[in-house]
C-alpha positions in Angstrom: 3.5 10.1 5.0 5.4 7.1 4.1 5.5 5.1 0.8 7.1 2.0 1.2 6.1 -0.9 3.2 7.6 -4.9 3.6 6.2 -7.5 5.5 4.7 -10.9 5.1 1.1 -11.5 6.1 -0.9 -15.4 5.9 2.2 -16.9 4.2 2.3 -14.1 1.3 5.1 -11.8 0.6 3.5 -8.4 0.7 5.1 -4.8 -0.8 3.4 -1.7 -1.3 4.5 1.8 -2.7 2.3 4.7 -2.7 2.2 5.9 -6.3 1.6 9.8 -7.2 1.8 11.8 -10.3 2.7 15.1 -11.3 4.7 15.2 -7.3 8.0 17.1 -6.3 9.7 16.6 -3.2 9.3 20.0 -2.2 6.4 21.1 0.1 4.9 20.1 2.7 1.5 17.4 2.2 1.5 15.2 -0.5 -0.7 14.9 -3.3 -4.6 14.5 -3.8 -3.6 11.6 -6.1 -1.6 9.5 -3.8 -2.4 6.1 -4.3 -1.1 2.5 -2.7 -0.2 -0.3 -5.4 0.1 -3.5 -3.4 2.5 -6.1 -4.6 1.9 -10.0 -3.8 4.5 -12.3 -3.9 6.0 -10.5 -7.1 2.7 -9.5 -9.0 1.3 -6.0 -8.8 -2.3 -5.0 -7.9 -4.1 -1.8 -7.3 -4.8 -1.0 -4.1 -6.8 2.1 -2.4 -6.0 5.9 -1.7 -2.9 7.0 -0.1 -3.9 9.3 2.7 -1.4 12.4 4.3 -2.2 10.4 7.8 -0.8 7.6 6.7 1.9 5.2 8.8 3.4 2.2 8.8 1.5 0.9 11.1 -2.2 2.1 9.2 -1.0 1.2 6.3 -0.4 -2.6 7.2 -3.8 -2.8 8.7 -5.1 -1.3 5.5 -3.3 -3.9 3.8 -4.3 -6.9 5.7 -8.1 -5.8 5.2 -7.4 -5.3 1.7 -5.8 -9.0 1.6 -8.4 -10.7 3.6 -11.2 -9.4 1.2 -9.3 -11.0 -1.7 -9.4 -14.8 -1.1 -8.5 -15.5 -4.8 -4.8 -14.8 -3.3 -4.6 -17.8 -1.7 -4.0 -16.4 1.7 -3.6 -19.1 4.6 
């Protein structure tokens, strides 16, 4: 599972962590908790569940839809 993503989606600067409490790094899955906080062009927003299937690569996707259904950000 990752928990870090960059990239920059219809002109906004897009980050996202993957937020979990009570975590260690030992083990094997991560938590039932796991969480992704999106952060647009410097301000922070909650964002949906973290999954122990996620990649890079679902994770964007997840983010674009989560974008797109949130026109208040002023997405072009």
């Amino acid at each position: 599972m990752i928990d870090h993503v960059r990239f920059v989606y219809r002109g906004l600067s897009i980050e996202a962590w993957c937020i979990a409490t009570g975590v260690t790094t030992v083990g094997n899955g991560p938590p039932s908790n796991a969480a992704w906080e999106i952060g647009v062009d410097g301000a922070r927003y909650g964002g949906f569940p973290g999954d122990r299937t996620d990649t890079e690569a679902s994770v964007n996707a997840r983010i674009r839809a989560w974008v797109d259904a949130h026109p208040e950000l002023g997405a072009t």
